[in-house]
N, CA and C atoms as an extended XYZ file, in Angstrom:
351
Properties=species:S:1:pos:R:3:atomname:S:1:resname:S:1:resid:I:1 pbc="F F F"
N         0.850       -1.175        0.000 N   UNK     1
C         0.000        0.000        0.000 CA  UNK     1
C         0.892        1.233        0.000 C   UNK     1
N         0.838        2.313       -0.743 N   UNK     2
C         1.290        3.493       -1.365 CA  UNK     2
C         0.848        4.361        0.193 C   UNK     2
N         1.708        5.435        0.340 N   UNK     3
C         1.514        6.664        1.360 CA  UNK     3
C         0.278        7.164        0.453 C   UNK     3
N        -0.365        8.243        1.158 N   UNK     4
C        -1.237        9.151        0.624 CA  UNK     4
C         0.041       11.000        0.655 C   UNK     4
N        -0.909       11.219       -0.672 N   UNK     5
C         0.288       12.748       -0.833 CA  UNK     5
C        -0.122       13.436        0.101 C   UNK     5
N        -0.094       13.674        1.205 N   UNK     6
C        -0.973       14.925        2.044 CA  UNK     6
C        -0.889       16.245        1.653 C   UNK     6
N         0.242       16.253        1.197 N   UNK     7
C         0.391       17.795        0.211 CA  UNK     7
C        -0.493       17.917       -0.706 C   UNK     7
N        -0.473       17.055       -1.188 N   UNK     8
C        -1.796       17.195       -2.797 CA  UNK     8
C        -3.147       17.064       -2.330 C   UNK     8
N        -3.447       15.787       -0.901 N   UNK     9
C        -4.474       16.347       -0.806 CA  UNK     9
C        -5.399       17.298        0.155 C   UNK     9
N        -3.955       18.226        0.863 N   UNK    10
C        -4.047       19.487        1.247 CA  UNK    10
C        -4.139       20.598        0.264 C   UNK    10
N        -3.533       20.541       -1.178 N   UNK    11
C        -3.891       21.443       -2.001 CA  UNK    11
C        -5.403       20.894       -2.608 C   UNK    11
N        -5.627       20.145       -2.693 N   UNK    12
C        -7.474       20.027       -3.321 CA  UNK    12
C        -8.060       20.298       -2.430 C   UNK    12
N        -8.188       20.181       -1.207 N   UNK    13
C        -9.205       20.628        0.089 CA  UNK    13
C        -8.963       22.176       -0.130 C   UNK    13
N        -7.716       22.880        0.131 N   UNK    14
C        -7.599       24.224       -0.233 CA  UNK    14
C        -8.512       24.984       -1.371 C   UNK    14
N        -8.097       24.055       -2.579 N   UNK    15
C        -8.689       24.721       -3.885 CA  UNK    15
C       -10.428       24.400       -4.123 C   UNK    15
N       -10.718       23.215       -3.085 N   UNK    16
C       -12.002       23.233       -2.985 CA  UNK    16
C       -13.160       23.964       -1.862 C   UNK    16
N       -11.884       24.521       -1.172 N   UNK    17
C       -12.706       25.751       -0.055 CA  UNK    17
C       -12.442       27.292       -0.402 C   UNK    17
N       -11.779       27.598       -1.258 N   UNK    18
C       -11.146       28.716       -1.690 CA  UNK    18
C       -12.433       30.055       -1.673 C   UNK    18
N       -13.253       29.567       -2.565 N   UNK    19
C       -14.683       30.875       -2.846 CA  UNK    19
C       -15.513       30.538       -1.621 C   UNK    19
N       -15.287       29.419       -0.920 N   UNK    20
C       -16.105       29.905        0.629 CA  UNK    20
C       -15.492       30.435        1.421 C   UNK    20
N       -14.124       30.710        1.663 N   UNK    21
C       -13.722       31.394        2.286 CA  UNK    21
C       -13.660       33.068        1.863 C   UNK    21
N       -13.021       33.057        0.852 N   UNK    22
C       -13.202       34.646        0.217 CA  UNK    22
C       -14.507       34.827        0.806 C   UNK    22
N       -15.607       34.444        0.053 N   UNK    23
C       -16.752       34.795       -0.027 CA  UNK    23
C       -17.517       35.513        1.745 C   UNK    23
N       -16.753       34.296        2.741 N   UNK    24
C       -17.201       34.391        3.847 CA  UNK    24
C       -16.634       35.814        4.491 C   UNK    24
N       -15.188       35.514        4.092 N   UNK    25
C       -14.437       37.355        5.010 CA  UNK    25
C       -14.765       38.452        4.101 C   UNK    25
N       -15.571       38.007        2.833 N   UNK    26
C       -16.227       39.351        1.734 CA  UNK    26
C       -17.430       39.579        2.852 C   UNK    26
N       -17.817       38.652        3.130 N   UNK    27
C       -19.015       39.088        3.635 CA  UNK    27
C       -19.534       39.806        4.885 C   UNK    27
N       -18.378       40.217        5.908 N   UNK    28
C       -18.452       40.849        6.646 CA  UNK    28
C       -18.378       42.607        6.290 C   UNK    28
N       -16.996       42.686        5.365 N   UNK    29
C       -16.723       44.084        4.885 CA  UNK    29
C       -16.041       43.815        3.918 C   UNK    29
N       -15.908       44.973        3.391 N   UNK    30
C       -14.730       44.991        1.915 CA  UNK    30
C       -13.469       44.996        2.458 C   UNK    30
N       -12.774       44.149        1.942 N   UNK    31
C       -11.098       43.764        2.346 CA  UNK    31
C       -10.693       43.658        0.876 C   UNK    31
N        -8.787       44.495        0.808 N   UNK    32
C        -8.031       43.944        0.148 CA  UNK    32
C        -7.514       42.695       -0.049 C   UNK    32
N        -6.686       41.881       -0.841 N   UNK    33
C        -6.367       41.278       -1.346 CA  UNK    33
C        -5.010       40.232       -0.051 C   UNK    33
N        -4.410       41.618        0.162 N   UNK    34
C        -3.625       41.183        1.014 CA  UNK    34
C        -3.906       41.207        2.788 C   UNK    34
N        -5.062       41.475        2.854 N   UNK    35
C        -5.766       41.413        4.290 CA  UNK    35
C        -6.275       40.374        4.175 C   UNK    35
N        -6.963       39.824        3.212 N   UNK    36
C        -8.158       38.499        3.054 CA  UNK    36
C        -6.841       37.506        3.021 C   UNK    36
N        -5.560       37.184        2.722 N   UNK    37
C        -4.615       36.583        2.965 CA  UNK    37
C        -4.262       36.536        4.121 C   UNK    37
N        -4.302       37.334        5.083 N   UNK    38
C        -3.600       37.363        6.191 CA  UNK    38
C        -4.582       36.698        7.462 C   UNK    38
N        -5.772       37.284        7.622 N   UNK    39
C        -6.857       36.593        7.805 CA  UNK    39
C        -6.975       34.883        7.703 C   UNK    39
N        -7.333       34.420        6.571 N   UNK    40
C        -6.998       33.282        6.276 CA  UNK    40
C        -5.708       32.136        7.222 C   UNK    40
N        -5.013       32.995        7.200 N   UNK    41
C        -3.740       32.237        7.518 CA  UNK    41
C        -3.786       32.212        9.285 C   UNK    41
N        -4.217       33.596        9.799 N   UNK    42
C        -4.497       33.992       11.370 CA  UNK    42
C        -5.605       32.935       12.032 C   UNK    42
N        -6.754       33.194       11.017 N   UNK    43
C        -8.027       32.214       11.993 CA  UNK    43
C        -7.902       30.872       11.725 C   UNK    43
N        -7.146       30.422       10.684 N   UNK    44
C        -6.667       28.843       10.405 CA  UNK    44
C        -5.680       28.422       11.384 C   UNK    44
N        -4.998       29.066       11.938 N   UNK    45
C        -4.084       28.734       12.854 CA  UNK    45
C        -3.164       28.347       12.049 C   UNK    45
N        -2.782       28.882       11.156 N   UNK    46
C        -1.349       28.936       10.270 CA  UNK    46
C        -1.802       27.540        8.873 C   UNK    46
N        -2.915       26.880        9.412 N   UNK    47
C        -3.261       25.956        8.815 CA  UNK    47
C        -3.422       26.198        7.224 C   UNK    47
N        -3.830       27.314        6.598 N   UNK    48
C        -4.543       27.948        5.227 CA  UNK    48
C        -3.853       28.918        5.277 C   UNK    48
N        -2.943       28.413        3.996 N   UNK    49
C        -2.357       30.131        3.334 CA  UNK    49
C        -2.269       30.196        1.969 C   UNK    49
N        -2.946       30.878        1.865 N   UNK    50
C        -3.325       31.679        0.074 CA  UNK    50
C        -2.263       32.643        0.113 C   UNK    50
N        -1.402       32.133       -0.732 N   UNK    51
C         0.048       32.672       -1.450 CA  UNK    51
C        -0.613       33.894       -2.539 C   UNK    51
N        -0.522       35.432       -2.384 N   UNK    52
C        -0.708       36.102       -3.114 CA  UNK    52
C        -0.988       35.543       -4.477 C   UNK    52
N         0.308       34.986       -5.286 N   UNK    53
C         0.326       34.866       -6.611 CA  UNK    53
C        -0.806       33.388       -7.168 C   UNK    53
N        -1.668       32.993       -5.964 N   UNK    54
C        -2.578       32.282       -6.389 CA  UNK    54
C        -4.261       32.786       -6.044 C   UNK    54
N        -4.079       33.987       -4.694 N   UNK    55
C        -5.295       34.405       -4.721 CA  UNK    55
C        -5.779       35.327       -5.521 C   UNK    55
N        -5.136       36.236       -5.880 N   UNK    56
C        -5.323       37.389       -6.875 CA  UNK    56
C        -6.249       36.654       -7.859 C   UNK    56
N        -6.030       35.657       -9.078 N   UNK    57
C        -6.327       35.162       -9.998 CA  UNK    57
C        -7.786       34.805       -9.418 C   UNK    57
N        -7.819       34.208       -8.397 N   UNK    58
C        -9.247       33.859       -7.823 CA  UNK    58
C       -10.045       34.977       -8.050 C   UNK    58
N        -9.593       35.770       -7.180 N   UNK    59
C       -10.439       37.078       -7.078 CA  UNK    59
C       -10.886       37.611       -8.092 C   UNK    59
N        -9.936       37.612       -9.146 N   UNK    60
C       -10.640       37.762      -10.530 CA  UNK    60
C       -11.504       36.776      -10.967 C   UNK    60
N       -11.657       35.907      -10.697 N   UNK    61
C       -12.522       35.127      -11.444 CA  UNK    61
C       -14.347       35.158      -10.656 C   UNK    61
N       -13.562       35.021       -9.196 N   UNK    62
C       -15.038       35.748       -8.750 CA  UNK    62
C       -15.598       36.957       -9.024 C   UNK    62
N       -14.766       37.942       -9.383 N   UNK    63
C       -15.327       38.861       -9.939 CA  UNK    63
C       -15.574       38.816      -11.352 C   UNK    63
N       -15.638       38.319      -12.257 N   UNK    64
C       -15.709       38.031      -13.501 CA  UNK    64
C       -17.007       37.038      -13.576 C   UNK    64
N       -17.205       36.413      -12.581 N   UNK    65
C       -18.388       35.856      -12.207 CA  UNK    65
C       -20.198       36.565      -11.654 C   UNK    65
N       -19.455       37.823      -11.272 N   UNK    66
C       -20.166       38.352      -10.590 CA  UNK    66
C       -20.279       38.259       -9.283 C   UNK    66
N       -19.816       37.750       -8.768 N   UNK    67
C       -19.740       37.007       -7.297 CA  UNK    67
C       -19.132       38.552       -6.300 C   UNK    67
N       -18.381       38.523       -6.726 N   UNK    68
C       -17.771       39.741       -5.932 CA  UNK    68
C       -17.418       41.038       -6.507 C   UNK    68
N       -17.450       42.258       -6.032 N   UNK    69
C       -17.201       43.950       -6.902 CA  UNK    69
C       -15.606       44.452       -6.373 C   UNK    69
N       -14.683       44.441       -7.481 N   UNK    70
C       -13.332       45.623       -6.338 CA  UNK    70
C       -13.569       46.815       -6.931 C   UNK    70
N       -13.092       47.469       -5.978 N   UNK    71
C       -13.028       49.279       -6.436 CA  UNK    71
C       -11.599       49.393       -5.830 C   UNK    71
N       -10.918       50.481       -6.499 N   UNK    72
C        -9.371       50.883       -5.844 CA  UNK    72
C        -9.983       52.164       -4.905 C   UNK    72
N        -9.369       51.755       -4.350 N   UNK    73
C        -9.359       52.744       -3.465 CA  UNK    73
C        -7.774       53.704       -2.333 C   UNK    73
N        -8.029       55.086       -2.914 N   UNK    74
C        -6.794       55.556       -2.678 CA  UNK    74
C        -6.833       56.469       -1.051 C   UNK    74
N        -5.591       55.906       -0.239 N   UNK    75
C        -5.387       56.875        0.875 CA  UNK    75
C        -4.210       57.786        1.087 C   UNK    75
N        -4.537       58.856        1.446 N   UNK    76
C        -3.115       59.864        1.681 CA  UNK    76
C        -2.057       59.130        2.112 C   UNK    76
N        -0.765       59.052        1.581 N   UNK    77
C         0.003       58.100        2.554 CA  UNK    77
C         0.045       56.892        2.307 C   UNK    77
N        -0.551       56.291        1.471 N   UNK    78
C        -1.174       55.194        1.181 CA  UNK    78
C        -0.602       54.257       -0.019 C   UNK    78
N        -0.064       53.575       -0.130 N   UNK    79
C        -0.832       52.590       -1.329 CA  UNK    79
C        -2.052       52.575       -2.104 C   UNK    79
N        -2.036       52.451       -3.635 N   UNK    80
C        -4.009       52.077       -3.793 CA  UNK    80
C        -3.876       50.725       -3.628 C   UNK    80
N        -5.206       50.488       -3.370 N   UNK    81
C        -5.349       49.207       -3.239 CA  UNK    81
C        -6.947       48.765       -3.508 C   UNK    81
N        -6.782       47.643       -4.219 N   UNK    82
C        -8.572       47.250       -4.374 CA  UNK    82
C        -8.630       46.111       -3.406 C   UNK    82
N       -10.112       46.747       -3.385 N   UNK    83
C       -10.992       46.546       -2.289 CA  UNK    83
C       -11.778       45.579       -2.597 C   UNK    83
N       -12.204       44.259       -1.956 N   UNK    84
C       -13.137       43.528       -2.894 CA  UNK    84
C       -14.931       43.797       -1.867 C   UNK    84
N       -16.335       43.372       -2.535 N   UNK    85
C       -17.219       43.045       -1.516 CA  UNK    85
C       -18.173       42.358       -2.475 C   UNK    85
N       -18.537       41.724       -1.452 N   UNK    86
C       -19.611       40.455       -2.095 CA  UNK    86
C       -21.150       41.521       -2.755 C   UNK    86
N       -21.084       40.604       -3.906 N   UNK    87
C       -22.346       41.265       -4.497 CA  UNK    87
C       -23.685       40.068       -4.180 C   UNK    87
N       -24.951       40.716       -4.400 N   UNK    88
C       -25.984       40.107       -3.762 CA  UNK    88
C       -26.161       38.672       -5.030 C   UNK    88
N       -25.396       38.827       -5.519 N   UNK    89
C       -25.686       37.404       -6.163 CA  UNK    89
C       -24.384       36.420       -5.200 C   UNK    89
N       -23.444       36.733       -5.291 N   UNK    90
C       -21.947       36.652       -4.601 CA  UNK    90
C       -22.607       35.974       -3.105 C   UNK    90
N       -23.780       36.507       -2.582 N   UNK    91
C       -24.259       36.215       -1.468 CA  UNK    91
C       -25.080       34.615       -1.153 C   UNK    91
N       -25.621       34.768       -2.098 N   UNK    92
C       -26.308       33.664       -2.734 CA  UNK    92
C       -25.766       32.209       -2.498 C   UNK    92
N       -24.245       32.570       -3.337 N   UNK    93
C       -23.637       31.525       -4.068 CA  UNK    93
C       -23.205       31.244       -2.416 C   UNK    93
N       -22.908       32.144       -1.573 N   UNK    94
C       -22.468       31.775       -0.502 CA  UNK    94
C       -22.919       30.970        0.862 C   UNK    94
N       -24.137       31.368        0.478 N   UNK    95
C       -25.506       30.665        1.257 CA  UNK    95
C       -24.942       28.906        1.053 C   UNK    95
N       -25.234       28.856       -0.355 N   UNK    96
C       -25.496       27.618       -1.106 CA  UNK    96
C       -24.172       26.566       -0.661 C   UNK    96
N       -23.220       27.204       -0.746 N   UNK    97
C       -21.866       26.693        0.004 CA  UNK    97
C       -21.782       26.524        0.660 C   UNK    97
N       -22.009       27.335        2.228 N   UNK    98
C       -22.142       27.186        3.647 CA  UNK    98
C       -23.034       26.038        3.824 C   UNK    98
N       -24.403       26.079        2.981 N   UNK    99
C       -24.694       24.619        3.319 CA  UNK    99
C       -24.146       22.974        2.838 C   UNK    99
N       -23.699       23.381        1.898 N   UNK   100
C       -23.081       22.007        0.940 CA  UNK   100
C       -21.903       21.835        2.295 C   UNK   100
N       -21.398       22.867        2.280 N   UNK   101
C       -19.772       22.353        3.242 CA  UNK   101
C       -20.282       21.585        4.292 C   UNK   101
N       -21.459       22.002        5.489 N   UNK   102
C       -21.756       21.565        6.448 CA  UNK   102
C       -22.580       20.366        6.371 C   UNK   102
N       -23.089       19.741        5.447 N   UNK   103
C       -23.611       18.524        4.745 CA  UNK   103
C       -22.569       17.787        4.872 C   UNK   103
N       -21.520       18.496        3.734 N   UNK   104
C       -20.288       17.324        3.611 CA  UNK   104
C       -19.303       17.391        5.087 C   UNK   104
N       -19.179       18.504        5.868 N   UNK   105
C       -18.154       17.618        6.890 CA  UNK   105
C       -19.016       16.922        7.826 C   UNK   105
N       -20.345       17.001        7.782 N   UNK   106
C       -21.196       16.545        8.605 CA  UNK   106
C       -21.243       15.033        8.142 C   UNK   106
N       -21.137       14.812        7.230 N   UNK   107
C       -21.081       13.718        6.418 CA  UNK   107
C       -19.873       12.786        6.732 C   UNK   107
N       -18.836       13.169        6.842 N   UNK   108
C       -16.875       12.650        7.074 CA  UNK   108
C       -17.513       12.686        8.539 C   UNK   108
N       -17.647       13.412        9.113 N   UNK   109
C       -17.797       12.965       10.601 CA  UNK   109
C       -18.551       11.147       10.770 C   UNK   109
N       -19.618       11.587       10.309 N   UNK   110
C       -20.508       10.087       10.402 CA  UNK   110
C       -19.783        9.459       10.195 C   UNK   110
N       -19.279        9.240        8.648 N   UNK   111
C       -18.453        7.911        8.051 CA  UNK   111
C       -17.260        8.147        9.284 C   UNK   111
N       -16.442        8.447        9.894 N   UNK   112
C       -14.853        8.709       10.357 CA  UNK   112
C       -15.543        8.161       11.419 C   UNK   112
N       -16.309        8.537       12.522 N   UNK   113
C       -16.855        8.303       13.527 CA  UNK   113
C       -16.056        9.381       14.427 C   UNK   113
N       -16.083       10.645       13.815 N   UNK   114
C       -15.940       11.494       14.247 CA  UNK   114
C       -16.986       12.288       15.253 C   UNK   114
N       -16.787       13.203       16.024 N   UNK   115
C       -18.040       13.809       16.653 CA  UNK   115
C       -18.520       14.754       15.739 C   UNK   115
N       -19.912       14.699       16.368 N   UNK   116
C       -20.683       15.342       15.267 CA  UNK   116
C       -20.564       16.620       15.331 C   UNK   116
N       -20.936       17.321       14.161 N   UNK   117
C       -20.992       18.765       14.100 CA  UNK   117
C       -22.356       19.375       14.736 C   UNK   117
């Protein structure tokens, strides 16, 4: 019997939680690019880190989706920087996720004989 890659299948769990997470820290307030990174990495407990040069591309695509709006936004002193926030469709999609996710780990719990959620 072969190891399992845990790397690889720490990058598919990643790439398959990616727009629920954006979506979720969109949904409090509008955050940059490099705050919604930092975040990520803080409340995961170092566990989840979205490497700039792979979230950016996301972000575009949720926005290209409609899912999410950036605006730049400039401060005295400042950097510009865009801003992303969930649009009311963006909201939607997020609903729909929050429940699928909690189905499915609710689901690995049962089978694992894990405690329940």
């Amino acid at each position: 019997m072969t190891g399992i890659n845990t790397r690889a299948l720490d990058r598919e769990l990643k790439r398959g939680s990616a727009e629920l997470l954006i979506l979720s820290l969109l949904d409090t307030r509008p955050r940059h690019g490099y705050e919604l990174s930092k975040l990520i990495h803080a409340r995961s407990d170092g566990h989840l880190t979205f490497h700039i040069d792979s979230l950016y591309p996301l972000l575009y695509r949720l926005e290209e989706r409609g899912w999410i709006k950036g605006t730049w936004v400039e401060k005295a002193g400042e950097r510009r920087r865009r801003f992303y926030k969930v649009t009311a469709e963006g909201r939607l999609v997020l609903a729909a996720q929050r429940k699928t996710w909690a189905a499915f780990v609710a689901a690995v719990h049962r089978v694992t004989g894990g405690e329940h959620v």
